[in-house]
C-alpha positions in Angstrom: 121.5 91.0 121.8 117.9 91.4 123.3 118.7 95.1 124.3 120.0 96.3 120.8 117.1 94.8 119.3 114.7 97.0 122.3 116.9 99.9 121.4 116.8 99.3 117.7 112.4 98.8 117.7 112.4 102.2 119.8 114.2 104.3 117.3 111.9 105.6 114.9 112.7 107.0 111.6 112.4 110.7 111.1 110.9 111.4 107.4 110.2 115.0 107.9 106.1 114.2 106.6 103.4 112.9 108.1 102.2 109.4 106.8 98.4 111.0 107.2 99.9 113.5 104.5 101.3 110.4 102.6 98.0 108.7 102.5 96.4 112.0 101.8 98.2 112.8 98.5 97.8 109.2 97.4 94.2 108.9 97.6 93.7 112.5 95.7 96.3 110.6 92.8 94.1 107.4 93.0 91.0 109.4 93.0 92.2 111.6 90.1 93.0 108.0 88.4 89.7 107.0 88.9 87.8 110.3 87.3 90.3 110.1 84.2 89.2 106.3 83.4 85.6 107.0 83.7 86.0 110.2 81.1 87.9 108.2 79.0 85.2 105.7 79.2 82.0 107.7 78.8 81.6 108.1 75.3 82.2 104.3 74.2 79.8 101.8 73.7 79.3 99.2 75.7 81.0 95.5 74.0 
């Protein structure tokens, strides 16, 4: 039981991209989130 659960923790998943890509792409989405809220936002007055 203890070595299939070794053997199990050592296999790692193949995805075929990086996670730094992952994390890449979703800060560019998030950041392009950001600067569509702000234009949407500049031209009211503040309540």
């Amino acid at each position: 039981m203890i070595l299939a659960a070794a053997q199990s923790a050592e296999q790692t998943r193949d995805l075929g991209i990086s996670p730094y890509a992952v994390g890449a792409i979703t800060l560019v989405i998030f950041t392009l989130l950001v600067l569509a809220l702000l234009s949407f936002g500049k031209g009211r007055e503040h309540s």
